[in-house]
C-alpha positions as CSV (number, residue, x, y, z in Angstrom):
1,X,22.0,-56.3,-69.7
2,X,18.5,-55.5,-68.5
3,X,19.7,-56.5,-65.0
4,X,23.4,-54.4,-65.0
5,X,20.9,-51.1,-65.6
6,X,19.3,-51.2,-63.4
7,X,21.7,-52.0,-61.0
8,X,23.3,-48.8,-62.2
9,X,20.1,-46.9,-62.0
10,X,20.5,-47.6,-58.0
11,X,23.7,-47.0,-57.3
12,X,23.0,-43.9,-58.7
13,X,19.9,-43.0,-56.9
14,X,21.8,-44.4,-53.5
15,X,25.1,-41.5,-54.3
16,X,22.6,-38.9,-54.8
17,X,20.6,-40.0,-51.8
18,X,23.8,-39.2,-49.1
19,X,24.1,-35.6,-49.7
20,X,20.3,-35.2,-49.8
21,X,19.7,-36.8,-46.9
22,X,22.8,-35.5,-44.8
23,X,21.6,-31.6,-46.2
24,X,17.8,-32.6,-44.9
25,X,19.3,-33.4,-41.7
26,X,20.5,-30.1,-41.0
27,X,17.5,-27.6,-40.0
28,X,17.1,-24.6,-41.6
29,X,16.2,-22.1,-38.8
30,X,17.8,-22.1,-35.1
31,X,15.6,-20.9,-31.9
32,X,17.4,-19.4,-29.2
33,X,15.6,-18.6,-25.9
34,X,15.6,-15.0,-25.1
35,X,17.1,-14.5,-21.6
36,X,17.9,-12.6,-18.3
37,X,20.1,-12.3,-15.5
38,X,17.9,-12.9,-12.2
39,X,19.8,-13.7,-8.6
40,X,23.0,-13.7,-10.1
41,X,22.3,-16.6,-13.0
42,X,21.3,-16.5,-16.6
43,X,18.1,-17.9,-16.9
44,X,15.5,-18.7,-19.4
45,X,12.8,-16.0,-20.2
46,X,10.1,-17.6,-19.4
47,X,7.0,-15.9,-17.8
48,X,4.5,-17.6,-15.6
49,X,1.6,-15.8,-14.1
50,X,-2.6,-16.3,-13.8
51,X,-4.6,-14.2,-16.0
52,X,-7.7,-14.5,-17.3
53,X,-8.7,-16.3,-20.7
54,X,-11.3,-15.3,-23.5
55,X,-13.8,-17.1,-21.2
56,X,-13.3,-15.2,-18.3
57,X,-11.8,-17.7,-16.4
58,X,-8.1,-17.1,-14.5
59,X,-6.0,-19.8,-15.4
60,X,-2.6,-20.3,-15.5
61,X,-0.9,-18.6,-18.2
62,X,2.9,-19.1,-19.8
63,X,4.6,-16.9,-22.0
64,X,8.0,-17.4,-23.9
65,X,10.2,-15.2,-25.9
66,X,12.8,-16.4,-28.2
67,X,14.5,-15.7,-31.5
68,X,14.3,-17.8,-35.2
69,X,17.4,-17.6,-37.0
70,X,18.7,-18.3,-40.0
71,X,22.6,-18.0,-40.6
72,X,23.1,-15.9,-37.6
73,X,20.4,-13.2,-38.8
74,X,17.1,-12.9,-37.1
75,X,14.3,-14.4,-39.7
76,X,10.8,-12.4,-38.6
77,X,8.6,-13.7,-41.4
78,X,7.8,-17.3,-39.7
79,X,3.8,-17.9,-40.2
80,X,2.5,-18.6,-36.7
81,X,1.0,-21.8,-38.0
82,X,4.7,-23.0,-38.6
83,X,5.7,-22.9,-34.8
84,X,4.9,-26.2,-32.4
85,X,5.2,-25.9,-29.1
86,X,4.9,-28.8,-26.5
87,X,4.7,-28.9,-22.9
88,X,5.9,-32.0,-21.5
89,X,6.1,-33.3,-25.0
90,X,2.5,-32.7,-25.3
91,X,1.6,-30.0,-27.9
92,X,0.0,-27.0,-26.7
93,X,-3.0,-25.8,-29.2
94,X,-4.5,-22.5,-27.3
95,X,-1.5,-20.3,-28.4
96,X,-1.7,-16.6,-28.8
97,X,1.4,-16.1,-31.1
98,X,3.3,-12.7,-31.4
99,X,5.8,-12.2,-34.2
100,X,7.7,-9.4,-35.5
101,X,5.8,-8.8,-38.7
102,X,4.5,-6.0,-40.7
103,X,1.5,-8.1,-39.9
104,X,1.7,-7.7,-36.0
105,X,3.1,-3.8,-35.6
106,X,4.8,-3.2,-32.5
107,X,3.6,-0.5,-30.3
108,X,5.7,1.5,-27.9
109,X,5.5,3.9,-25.4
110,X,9.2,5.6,-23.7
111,X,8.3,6.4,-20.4
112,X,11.6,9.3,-19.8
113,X,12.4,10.5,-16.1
114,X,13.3,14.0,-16.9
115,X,14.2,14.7,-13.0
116,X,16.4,16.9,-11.4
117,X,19.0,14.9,-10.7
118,X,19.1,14.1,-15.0
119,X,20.8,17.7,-14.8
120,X,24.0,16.1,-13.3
121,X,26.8,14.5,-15.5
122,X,25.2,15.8,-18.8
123,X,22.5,12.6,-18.2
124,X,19.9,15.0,-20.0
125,X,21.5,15.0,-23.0
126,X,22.4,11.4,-23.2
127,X,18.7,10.6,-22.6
128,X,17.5,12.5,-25.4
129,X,19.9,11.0,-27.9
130,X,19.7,7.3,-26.9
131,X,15.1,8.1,-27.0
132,X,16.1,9.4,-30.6
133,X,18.4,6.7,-31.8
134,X,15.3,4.4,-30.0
135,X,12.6,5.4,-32.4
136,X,15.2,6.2,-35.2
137,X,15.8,2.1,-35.2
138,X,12.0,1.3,-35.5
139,X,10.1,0.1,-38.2
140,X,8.2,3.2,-39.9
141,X,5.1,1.4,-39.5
142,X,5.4,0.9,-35.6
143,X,3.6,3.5,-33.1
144,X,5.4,4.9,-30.5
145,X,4.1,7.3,-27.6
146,X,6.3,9.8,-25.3
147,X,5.5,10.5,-21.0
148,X,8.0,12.8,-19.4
149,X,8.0,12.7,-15.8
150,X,9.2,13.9,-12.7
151,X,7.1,14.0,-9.6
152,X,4.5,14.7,-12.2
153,X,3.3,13.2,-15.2
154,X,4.5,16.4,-17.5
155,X,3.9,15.1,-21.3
156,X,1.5,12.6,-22.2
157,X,1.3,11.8,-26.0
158,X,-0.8,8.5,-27.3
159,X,1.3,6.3,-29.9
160,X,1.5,7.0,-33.3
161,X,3.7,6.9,-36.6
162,X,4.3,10.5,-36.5
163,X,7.0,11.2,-34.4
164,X,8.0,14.4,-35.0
165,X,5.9,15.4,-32.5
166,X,7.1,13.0,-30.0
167,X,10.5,14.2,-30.7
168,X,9.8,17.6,-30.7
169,X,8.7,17.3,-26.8
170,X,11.9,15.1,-26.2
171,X,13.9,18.3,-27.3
172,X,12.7,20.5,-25.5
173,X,12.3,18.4,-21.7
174,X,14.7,20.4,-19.1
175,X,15.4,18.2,-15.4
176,X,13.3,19.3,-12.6
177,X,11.3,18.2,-9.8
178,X,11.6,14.2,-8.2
179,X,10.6,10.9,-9.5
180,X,7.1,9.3,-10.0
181,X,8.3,6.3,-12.6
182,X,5.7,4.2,-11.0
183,X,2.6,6.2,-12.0
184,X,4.1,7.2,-14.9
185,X,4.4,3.4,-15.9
186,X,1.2,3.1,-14.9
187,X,-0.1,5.5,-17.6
188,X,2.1,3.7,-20.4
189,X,0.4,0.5,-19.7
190,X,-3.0,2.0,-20.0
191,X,-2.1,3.8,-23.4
192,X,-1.1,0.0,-24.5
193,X,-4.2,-1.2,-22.9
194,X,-6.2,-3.0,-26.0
195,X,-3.6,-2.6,-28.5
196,X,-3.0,-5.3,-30.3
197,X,-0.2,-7.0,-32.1
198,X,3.0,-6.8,-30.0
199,X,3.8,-4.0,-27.4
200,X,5.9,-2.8,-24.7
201,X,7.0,-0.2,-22.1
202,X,9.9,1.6,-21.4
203,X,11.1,3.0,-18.7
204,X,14.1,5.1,-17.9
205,X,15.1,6.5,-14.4
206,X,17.9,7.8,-12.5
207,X,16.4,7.8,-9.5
208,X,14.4,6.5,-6.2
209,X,10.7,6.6,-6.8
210,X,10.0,8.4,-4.0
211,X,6.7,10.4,-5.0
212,X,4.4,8.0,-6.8
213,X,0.5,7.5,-5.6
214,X,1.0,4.0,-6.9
215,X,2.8,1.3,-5.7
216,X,4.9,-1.5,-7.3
217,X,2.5,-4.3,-6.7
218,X,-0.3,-2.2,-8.7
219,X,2.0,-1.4,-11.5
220,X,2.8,-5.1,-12.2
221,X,-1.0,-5.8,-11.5
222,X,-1.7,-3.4,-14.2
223,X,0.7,-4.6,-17.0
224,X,0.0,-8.1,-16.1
225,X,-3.3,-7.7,-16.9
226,X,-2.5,-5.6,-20.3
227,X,-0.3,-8.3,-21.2
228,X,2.0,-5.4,-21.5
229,X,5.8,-6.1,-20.9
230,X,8.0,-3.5,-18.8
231,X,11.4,-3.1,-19.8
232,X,13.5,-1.1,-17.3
233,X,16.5,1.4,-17.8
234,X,18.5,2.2,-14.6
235,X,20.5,5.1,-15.6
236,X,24.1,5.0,-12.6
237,X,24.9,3.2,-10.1
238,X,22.1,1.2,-7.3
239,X,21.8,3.1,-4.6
240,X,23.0,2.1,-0.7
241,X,19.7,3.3,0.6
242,X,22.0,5.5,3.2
243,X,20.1,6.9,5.7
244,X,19.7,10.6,5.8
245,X,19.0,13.0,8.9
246,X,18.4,16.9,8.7
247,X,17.6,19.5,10.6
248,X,15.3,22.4,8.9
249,X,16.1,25.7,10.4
250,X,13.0,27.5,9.5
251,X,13.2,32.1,10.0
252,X,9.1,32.8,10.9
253,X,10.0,36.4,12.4
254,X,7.8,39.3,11.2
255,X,9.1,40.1,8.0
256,X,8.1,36.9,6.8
257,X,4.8,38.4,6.4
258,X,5.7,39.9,3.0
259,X,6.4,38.4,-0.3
260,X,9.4,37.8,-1.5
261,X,8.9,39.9,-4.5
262,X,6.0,42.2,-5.9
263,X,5.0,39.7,-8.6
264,X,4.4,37.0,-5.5
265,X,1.1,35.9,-5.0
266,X,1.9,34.7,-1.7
267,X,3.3,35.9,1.9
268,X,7.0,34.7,2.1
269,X,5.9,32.2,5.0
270,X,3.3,30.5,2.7
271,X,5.6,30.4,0.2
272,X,8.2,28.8,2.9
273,X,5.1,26.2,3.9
274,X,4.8,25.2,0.3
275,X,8.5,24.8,-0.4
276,X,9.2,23.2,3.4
277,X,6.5,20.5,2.7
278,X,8.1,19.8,-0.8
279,X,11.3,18.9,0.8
280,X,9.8,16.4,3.5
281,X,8.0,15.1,0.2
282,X,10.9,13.9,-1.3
283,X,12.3,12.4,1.7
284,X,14.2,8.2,1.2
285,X,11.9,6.0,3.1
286,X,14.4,5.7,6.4
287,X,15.7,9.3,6.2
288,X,14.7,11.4,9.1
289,X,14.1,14.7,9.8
290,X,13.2,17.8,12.7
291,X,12.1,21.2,12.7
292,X,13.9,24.2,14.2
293,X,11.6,27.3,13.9
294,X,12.9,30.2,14.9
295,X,12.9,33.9,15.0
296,X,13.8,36.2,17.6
297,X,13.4,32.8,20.1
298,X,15.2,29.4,19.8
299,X,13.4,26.6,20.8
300,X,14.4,23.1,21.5
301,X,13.8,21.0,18.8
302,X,11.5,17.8,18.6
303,X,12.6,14.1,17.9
304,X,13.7,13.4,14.8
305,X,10.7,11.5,12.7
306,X,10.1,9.9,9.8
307,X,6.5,10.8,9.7
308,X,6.0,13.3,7.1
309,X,2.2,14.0,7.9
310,X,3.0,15.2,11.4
311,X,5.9,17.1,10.1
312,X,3.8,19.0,7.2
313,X,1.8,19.8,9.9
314,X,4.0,21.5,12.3
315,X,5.2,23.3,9.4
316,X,1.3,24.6,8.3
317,X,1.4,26.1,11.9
318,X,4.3,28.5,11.7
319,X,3.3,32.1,11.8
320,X,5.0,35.4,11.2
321,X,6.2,37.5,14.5
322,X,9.2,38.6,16.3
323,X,13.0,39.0,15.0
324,X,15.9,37.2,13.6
325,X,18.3,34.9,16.2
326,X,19.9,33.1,12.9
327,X,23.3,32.1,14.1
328,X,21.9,30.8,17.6
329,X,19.5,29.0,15.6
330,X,22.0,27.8,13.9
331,X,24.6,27.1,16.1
332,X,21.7,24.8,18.0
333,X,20.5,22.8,14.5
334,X,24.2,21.8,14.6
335,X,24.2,20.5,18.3
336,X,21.1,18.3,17.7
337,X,22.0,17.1,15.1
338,X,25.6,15.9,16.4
339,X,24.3,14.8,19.6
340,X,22.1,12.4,17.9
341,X,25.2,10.6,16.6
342,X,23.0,9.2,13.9
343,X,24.3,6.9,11.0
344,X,24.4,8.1,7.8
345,X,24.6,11.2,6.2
346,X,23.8,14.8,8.0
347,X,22.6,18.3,6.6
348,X,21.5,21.4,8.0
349,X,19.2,23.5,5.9
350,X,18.6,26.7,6.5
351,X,16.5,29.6,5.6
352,X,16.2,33.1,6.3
353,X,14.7,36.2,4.7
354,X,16.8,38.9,6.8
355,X,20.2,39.2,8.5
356,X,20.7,38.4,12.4
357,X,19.1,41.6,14.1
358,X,20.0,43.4,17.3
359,X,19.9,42.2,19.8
360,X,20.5,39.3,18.0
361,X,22.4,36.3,17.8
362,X,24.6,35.1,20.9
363,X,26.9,33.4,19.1
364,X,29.2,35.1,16.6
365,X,28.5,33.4,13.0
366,X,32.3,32.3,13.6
367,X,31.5,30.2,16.4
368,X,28.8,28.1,14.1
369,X,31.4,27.7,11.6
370,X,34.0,26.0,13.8
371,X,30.6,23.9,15.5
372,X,29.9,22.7,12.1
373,X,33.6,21.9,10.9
374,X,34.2,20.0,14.0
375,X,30.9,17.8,13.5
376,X,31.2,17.4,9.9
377,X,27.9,18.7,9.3
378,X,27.2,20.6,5.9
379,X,25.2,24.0,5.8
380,X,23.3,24.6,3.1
381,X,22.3,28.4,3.4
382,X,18.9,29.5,1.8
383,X,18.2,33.8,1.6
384,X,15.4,34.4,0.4
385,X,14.3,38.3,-0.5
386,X,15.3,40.6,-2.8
387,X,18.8,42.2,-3.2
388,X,20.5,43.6,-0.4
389,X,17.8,42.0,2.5
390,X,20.3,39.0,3.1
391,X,23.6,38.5,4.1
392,X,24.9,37.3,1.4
393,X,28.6,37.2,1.8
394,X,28.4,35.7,5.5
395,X,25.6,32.9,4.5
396,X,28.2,32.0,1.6
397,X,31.0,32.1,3.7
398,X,28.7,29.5,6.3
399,X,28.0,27.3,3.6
400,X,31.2,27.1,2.0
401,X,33.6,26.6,4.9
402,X,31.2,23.4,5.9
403,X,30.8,22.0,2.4
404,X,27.3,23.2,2.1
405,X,25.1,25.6,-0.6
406,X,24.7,28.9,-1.0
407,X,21.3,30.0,-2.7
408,X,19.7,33.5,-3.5
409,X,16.0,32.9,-3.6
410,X,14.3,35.8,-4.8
411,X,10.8,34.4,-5.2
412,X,8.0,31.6,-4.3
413,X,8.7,29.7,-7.1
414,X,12.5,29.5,-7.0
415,X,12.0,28.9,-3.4
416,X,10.0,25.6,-4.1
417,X,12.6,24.9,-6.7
418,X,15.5,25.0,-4.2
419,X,13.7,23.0,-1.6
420,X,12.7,20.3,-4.0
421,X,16.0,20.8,-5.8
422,X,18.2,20.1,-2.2
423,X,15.8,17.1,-1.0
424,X,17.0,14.9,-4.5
425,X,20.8,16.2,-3.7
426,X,20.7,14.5,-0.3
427,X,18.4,11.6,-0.9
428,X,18.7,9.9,-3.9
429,X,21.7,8.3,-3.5
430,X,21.2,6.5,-6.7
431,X,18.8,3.8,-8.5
432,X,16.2,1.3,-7.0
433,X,17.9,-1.5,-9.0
434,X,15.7,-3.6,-7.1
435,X,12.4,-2.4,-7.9
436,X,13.2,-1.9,-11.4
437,X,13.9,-5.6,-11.7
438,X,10.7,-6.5,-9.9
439,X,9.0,-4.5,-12.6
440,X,10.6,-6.4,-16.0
441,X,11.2,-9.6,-13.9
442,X,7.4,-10.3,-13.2
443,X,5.5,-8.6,-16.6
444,X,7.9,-10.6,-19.2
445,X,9.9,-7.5,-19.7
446,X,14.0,-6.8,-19.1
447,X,16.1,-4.9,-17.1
448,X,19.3,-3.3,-18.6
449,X,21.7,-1.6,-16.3
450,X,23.7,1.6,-17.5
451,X,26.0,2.4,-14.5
452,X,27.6,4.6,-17.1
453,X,25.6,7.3,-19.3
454,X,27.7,6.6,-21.9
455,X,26.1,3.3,-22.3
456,X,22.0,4.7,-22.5
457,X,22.4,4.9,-26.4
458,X,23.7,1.3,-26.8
459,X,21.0,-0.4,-24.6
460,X,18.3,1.9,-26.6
461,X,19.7,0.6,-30.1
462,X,19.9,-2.8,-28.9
463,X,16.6,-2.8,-27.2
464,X,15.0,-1.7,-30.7
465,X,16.1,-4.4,-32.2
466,X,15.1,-6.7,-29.8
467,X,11.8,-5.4,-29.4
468,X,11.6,-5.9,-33.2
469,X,13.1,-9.4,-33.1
470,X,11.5,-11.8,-30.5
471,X,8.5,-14.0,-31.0
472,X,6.5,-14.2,-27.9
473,X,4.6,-17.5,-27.2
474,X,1.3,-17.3,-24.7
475,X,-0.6,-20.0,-23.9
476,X,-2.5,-21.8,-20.9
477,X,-0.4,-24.4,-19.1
478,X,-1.3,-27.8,-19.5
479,X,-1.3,-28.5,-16.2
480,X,-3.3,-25.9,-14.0
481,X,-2.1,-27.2,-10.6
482,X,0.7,-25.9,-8.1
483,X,2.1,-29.1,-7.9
484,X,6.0,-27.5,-7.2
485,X,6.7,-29.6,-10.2
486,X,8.7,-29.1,-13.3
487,X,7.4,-28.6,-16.9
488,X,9.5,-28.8,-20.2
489,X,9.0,-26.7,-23.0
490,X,9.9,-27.1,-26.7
491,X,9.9,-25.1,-29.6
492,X,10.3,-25.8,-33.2
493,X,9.4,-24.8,-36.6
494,X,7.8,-27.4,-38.7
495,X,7.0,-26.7,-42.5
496,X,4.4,-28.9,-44.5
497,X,4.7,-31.4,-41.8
498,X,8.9,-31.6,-41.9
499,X,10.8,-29.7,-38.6
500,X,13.0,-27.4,-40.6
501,X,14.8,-26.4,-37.0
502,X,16.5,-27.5,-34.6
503,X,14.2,-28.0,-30.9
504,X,14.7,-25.3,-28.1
505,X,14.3,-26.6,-25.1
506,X,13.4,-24.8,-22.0
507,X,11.3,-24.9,-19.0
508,X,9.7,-23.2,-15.8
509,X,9.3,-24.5,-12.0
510,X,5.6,-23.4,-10.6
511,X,5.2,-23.3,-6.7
512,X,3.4,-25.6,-4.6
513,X,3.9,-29.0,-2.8
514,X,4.8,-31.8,-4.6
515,X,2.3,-34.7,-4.2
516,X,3.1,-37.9,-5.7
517,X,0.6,-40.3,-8.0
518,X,1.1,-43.8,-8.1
519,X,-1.8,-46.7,-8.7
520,X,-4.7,-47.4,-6.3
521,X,-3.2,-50.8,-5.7
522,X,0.3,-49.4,-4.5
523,X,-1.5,-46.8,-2.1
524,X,-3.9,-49.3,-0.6
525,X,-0.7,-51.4,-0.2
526,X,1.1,-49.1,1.6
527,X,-1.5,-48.3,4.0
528,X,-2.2,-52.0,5.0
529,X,2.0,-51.9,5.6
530,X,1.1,-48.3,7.6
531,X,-1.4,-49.7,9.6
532,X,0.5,-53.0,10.3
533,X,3.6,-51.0,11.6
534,X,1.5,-48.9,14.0
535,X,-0.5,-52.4,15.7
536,X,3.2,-53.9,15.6
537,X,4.0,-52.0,19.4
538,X,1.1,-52.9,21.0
539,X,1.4,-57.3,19.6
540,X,4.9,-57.2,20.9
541,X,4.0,-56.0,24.1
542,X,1.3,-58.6,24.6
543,X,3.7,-61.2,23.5
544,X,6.7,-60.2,26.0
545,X,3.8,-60.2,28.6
546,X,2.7,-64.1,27.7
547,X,6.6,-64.8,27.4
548,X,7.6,-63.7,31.1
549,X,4.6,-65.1,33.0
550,X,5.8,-67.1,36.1
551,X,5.1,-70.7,35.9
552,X,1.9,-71.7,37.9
553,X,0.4,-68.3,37.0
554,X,-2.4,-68.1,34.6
């Protein structure tokens, strides 16, 4: 009897056992490696760079982004101690561990291009309502700061919880100027500098960076050393990097001397210096350009030039004096620039603050129309003066029967606008797609393309929640050389000394040339066999030698 129970006792304990075991068997949590398009293929985020430790030293560093969850839903209370990570099936103990706790805040700053070119296709207002929906989506407790930029940094505000502020300046940003997304990420990253907890820039363009004092490499030299992560927004479609020529038809006759209007500070030909300069300022690296001064003369032009110092300066030199010859001037812009038979797209811009005077022109304004038609060459026509000084109906009439612009300038400042204005129409042909990747690509960040603006408020909403989401990894590789090797990384989630998750398994290539270990034994071996191969020519010549000696010789 005693027997019988407790064979019962185990049979029970041995049905209980199955589903026990078979539920401890199945993990808990599931990892999944954040990742990104790069060359065409979805790869694992991993990022692998030298920075420099709490010692001072530069090492090696490797950082990894991925997600813990638990029945599809993102779990962002996992303690730090509770996540292993090996490389090589080692495990890694210098980890600096980021998770999306209360605990470890994360700290933002939107870095807007409020350009120009944001005017077209109601881009403006898309932009403001995919920022809002941005910080609506954050965690009260997380810090957000705001720079608007053009060529110019124009708002600057630090992160902090309040954000009506920050929204308040999001309402009110109007599109003007170019694009300067690379200084302007520069400043984000600074504003992160020291933070800690979890952080991140960015970055939304339209645009070409074409008026930055930094350049990429210091950007990603800058985040890199933040430990700040850039995440990209390219707002349309990448650009063809089309080359653009132009020809600036430039009035310096006498009246020029005045300003535009009494509230002008300036003389209308400083004014046309300022606004001239802005223009070559903006040109796409590859675009070229030439000046066509003129007044009651026409000279011949120069070579057309990249160069926008030597340019600047020819246009410094113009002074006031003699009449108006516009249509011959013109008439000759439009020659040059057809004769050139350039690739790419062609313009003629051209300003005047008067009509053609007596004697005038030689050609009838007619003749420049049919010149221009037949060349396919746009004229966009610039008057500058008050009421009544220009021609307006006949500079309309140029512009429009070429597929050009018409604009009424009545002062220095709308002057510089229209110059600046016109340089974005002809030369940002669209996004940098390639410089925005460089930026996410090599500081651990993203790149999210929106070819259609429709799109802005779906990769802001998603990005929140990403942002809020991941757990990035940091640590020091285990192996500090650039062997061109291989390494493999796991993660997992190990509680009270069980792994409640299933293992992610990733990995990273490092550059370098591959050199082979092996024993002392094996390498001395090998050399003998070396050594014995290169003797080997010389014995079997000295044996043929001995072999075909004539008999009686010695």
């Amino acid at each position: 009897m005693h027997v019988n129970a407790r064979l019962l006792l185990v049979s029970i304990a041995c049905v209980l056992a199955v589903p026990l075991s078979a539920h401890a068997q199945t993990p808990l949590y599931k990892i999944e490696m954040d990742q990104v398009e790069k060359d065409g293929q979805v790869r694992d985020r991993v990022f692998v760079g030298r920075q420099t430790d709490r010692q001072g030293k530069e090492k090696l560093f490797v950082t990894v982004q991925f997600k813990i969850l638990q029945e599809g839903q993102p779990v962002l209370d996992i303690a730090p101690t509770e996540i292993v990570v090996k490389e090589d099936g080692r495990v890694v103990k210098e980890l600096e561990i980021h998770t999306p706790t209360a605990a470890e805040a994360l700290t933002t700053v939107l870095a807007m291009d409020i350009s120009g070119s944001m005017a077209e296709h109601n881009k403006m207002a898309e932009a403001k309502q995919a920022a809002r929906l941005f910080l609506d989506r954050l965690d009260g407790r997380c810090e957000s700061g705001l720079i608007l930029f053009d060529h110019k940094l124009r708002v600057q505000e630090r992160p902090t919880t309040e954000q009506s502020r920050i929204r308040s300046f999001i309402d009110a940003a109007h599109p003007q100027g170019g694009t300067a997304y690379f200084d302007a990420t520069a400043e984000a990253i600074e504003m992160l500098r020291g933070v800690k907890g979890r952080k991140a820039v960015v970055v939304m363009t339209d645009g070409v960076d074409l008026n930055s004092r930094l350049k990429i490499r210091d950007v990603i030299e800058r985040a890199r050393s933040a430990d700040v992560p850039i995440y990209t927004i390219g707002v349309g479609e990448p650009g063809k990097n089309t080359p653009v020529t132009t020809v600036l038809v430039l009035d310096h006759s006498g009246s020029m001397k005045q300003p535009a209007d009494d509230r002008d500070e300036m003389s209308k030909i400083k004014a046309l210096q300022r606004a001239a300069s802005r223009f070559i300022d903006i040109m796409r690296p590859g675009s070229r350009t030439t000046l066509l001064p003129f007044n009651d003369e026409v000279p011949r032009p120069k070579d057309f030039t990249a160069d926008r110092e030597s340019l600047k300066a020819d246009i410094r030199r113009l002074r006031a004096s003699g009449g108006t010859s516009l249509y011959d001037a013109t008439y000759e812009a439009v020659q040059t620039l057809d004769a050139a038979a350039l690739e790419g797209n062609k313009a003629v811009i051209v300003l005047t603050d008067g009509v053609d005077e007596e004697p005038g022109s030689r050609r009838r304004f007619e003749e420049v129309i049919a010149r221009a038609q037949e060349s396919k060459i746009p004229l966009h026509m610039l008057g500058l003066g008050r009421p009544g000084e220009v021609n307006d109906e006949v500079m309309g009439q140029m512009a429009r029967e070429t597929g050009g612009t018409y604009h009424h300038v009545r002062n220095e400042q709308a002057l510089f606008d229209t110059f600046e204005n016109l340089s974005i129409q002809l030369h940002d042909d669209g996004i940098d797609e390639a410089s925005l990747k460089e930026l996410a690509e090599k500081t651990g960040g993203k790149y999210f393309p929106a070819h259609d603006i429709s799109q802005l408020r779906f990769i802001y909403q998603g990005l929140a929640e990403e942002l809020q989401s991941t757990y990035t990894v940091t640590f020091p590789s285990l192996r500090q050389d650039y062997d061109g090797t291989s390494r493999d990384i796991n993660v997992s989630v190990v509680r009270n000394g069980v792994q409640v998750s299933d293992v992610l398994q990733g990995g990273y290539n490092v550059g370098g040339v591959i050199v082979p270990e092996m024993s002392r034994g094996v390498y001395l071996t090998l050399l003998g066999l070396l050594g014995g191969l290169l003797i080997l020519p010389a014995s079997l010549r000295r044996f043929s030698r001995r072999t075909t000696t004539p008999a009686g010789k010695t």
